[in-house]
C-alpha positions as CSV (number, residue, x, y, z in Angstrom):
1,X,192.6,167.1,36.3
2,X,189.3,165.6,37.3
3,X,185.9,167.3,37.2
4,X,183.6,166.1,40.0
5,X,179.9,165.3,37.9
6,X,178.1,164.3,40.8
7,X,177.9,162.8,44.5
8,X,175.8,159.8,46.1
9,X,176.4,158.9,49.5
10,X,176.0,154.8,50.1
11,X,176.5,154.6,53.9
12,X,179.6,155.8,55.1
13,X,181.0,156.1,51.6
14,X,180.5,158.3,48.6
15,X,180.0,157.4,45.1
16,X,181.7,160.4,42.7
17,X,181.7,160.8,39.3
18,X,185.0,162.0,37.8
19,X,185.4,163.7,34.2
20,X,189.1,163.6,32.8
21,X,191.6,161.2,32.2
22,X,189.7,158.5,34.3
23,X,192.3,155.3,32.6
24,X,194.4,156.3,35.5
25,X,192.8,155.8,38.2
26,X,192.8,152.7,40.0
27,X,192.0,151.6,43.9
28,X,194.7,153.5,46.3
29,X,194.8,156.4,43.6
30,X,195.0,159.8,45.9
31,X,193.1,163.0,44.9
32,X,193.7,166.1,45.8
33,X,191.9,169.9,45.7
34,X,193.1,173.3,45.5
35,X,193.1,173.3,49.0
36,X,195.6,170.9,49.1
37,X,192.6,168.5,50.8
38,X,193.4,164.5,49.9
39,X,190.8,161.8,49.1
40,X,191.6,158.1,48.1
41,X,189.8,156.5,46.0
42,X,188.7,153.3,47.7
43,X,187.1,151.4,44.5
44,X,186.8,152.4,40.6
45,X,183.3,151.4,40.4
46,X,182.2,151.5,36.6
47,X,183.0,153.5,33.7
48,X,180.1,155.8,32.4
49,X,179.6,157.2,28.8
50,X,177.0,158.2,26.0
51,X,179.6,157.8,23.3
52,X,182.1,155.0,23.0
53,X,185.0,157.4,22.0
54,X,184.3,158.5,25.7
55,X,184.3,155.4,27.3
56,X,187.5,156.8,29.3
57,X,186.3,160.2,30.3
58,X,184.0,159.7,32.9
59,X,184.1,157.2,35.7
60,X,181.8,156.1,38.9
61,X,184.5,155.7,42.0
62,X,183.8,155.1,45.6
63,X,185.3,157.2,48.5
64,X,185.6,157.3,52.1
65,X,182.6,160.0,53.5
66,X,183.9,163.8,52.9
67,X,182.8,167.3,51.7
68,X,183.8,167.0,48.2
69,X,181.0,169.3,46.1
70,X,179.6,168.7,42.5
71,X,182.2,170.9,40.3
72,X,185.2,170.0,42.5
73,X,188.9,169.8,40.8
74,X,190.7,167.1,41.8
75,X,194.5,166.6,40.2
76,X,196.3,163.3,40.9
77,X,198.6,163.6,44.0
């Protein structure tokens, strides 16, 4: 599971940062909510962390213009 941190929109995209097990995402990866909703991820931007033992906690990706909201779950479809 993936906690949404926060939303930027750039353009026609949006730049969301994910809390959980962020090693597994990669470009292509599919999200969904528990609304069965699906977002791709189009890019894994950059990793972000205060701590080095949680360099793989949180990471920046880009996605295609939607209404995710800041404390959004998103599991791995």
């Amino acid at each position: 599971m993936f906690k949404v941190l926060d939303v930027l929109k750039i353009g026609d995209m949006l730049s969301v940062t994910l809390y959980g097990k962020c090693e597994m995402l990669k470009n292509g990866t599919k999200l969904h909510d528990k609304s069965g909703r699906i977002y791709e991820v189009v890019s894994v931007a950059m990793i972000r962390y205060d701590e080095p033992s949680d360099v793989a906690k949180r990471t920046t990706v880009l996605m295609k213009a939607c209404n995710i909201e800041t404390g959004s779950e998103l599991f791995i479809a």
